[in-house]
C-alpha positions in Angstrom: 10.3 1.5 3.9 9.0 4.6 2.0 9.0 5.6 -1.4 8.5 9.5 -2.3 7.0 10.3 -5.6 7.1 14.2 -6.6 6.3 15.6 -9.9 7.3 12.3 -11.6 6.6 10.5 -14.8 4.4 7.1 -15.1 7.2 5.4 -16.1 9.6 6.9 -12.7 6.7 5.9 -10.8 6.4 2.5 -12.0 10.1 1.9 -11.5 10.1 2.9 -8.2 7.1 1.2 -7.2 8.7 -2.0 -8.7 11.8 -1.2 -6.7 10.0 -0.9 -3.3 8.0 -4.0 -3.9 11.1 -6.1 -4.3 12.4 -4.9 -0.6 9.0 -6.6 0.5 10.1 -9.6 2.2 9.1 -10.0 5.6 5.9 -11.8 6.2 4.3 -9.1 8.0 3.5 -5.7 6.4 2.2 -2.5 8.3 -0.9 -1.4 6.0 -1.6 2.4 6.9 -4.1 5.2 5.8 -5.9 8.4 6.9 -9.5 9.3 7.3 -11.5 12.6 8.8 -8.0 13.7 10.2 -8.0 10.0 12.3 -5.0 7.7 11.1 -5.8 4.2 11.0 -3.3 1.2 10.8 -3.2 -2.6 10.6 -0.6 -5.6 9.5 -1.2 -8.0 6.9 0.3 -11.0 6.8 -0.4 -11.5 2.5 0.9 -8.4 0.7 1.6 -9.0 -3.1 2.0 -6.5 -6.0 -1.1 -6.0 -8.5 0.3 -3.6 -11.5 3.1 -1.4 -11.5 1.2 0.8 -13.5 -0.8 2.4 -11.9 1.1 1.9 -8.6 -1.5 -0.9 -7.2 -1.4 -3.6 -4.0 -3.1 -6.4 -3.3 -4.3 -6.9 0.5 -7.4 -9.0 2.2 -9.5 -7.0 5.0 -11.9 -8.6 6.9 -15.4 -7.3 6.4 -15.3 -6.3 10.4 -12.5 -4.9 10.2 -12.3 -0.9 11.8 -10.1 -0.1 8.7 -12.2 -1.4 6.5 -14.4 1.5 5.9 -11.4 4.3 5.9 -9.5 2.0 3.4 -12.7 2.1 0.7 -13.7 5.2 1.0 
């Protein structure tokens, strides 16, 4: 699943954020980022939807985790 956001308003943001979270119903969701030109990429077994507004997730990483670091900075 991806959304793409171009150029949009808040509120077009918001809706489609809202829509995509909907289509989140396995129990396993593929969390992904990049950092220093290195992608890095884990599954999480509790995804849930903080604020459509801005467009915010909620997911648990272990402190030891090697995404960790990418993810906050």
């Amino acid at each position: 699943m991806s959304v793409v956001v171009a150029e949009t308003s808040d509120s077009d943001v918001s809706w489609a954020f809202r829509a995509a979270m909907r289509r989140v119903a396995s129990t396993v969701a593929v969390i992904t980022t990049q950092h220093a030109g290195q992608p890095y990429g884990m599954t999480a077994t509790a995804v849930t939807s903080l604020t459509a507004s801005p467009a915010s997730i909620l997911v648990c990483v272990n402190n030891t985790a090697s995404i960790r670091c990418p993810i906050v900075e």
